[in-house]
N, C-alpha and C positions, 0 to 999 in steps of 0.2 A: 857727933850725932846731930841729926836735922830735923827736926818735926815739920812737914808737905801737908798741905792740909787745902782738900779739894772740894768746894761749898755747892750745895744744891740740896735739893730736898728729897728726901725718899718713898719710893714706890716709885710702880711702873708708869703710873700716870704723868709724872712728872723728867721721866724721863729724856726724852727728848728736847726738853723746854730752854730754852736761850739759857735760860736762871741757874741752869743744872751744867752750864760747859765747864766747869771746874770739878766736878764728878767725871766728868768727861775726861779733864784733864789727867786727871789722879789715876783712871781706870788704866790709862792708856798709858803710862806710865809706869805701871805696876808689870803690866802685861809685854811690853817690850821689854823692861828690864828685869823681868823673870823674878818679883817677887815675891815672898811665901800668902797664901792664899790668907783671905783677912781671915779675922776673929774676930769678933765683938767686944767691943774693949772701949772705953770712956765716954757710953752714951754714941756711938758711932762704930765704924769699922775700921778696924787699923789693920795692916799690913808693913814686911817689912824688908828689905832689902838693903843692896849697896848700890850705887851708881860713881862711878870712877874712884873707885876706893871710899866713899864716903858711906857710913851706915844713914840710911832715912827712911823713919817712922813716915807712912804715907796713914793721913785720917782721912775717911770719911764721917761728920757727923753726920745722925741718925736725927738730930733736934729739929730738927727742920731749920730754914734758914734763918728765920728771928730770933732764933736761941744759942746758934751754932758755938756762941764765947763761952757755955759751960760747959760742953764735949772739949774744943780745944783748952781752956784753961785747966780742966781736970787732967789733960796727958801732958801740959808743960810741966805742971808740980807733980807728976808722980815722978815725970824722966829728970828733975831740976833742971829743965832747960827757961831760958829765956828769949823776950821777943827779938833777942839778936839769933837766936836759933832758929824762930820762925817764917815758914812762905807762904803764904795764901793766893789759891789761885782762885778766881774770881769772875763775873761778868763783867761788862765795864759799857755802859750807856752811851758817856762821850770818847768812845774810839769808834773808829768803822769797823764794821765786822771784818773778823777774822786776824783783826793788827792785833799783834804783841809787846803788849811794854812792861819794864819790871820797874818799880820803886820802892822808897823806903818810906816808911810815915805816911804822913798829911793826915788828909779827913777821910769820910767813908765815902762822900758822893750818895747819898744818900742810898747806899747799900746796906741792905740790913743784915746780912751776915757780916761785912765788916763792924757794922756798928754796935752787935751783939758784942764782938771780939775785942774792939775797942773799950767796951762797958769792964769787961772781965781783966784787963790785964794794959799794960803801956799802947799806944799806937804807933811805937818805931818799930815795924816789923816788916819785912817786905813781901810786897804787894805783887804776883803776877796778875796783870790787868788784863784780861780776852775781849777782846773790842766784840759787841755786839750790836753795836749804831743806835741811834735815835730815833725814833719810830716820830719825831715830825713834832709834833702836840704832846705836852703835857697827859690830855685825857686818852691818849692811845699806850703810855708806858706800858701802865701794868700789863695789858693782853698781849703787848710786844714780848715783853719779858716772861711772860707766865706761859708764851707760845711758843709752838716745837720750830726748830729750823727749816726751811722750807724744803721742797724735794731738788729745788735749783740750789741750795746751799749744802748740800751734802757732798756733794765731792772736795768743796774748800775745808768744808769742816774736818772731813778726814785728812785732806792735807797737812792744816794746821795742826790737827791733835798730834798728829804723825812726825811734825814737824819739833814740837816741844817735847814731845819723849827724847829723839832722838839727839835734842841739842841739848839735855836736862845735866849731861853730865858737867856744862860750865856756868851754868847755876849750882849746880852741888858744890863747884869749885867756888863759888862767888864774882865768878867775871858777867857779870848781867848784859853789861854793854854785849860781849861777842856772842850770849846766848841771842840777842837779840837780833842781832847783825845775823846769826845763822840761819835762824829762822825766817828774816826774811828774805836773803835768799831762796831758801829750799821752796816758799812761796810762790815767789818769781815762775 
């Protein structure tokens, strides 16, 4: 068993928001691989399914993203999983949009639902990174991030999301490298 855990904030408002493609991710994931509709469960919305044989807890927390390490710390201790059970999928500042990379560890990048996560429990847990670029200037972040995808980004976006569903089954399996390689093909 997996605990998938897809960060961004909730309500409509924030929907659309660069900050929210990891809601994005989970959503779109859930929906291609036919999982049971969420419930409310650990401060957040879980859902649950299989992807290539594998059972995987997909969370959304509900905490918003500053908080999000006590939604997911509460469904690692109740499942007894650990941070070698967990994925976080994420925004990620220094990738260009729409690039996909998986890692294990490091630091947060000054991401605050990692850093929430990191506060609550080990930081060797791996990382899906959604590149969403740099917005230039330090004083431009936050409205980059806190701003919806543009109307010229919307077909890459569905690509992409379209793209990690569909290759999600060798990430279930742990070959990260071919999830990666897959995905950017179907890019291409």
């Amino acid at each position: 068993m997996q605990l998938w855990v897809g960060l961004g904030n909730p309500g409509a408002k924030y929907a659309l928001n660069r900050h929210n493609v990891g809601f994005m991710a989970a959503d779109t994931i859930a929906e291609v691989h036919g999982f049971a509709p969420p419930q409310k469960k650990f401060q957040g919305w879980l859902c649950e399914g299989r992807i290539g044989g594998v059972r995987i807890l997909l969370l959304k927390p509900a905490t918003f993203m500053n908080e999000s390490g006590r939604s997911v710390g509460e469904a690692l201790r109740f499942f007894k999983l650990t941070g070698a059970d967990l994925t976080v999928f994420h925004d990620e500042l220094d990738l260009a949009p729409m690039k996909v990379k998986v890692k294990h560890g490091g630091g947060t990048a000054g991401q605050n639902g990692l850093r929430s996560i990191v506060q609550h429990l080990d930081p060797d847990f791996r990382r899906v990174r959604i590149g969403i670029g740099h917005p230039g200037h330090k004083d431009r972040v936050t409205g980059h991030v806190l701003g919806n995808y543009a109307k010229a980004e919307q077909d890459d976006l569905v690509t992409m999301l379209g793209a990690i569903a569909a290759e999600a089954e060798w990430l279930a399996r742990g070959d990260d490298a071919r999830f990666m390689n897959y995905i950017a093909l179907r890019q291409q």
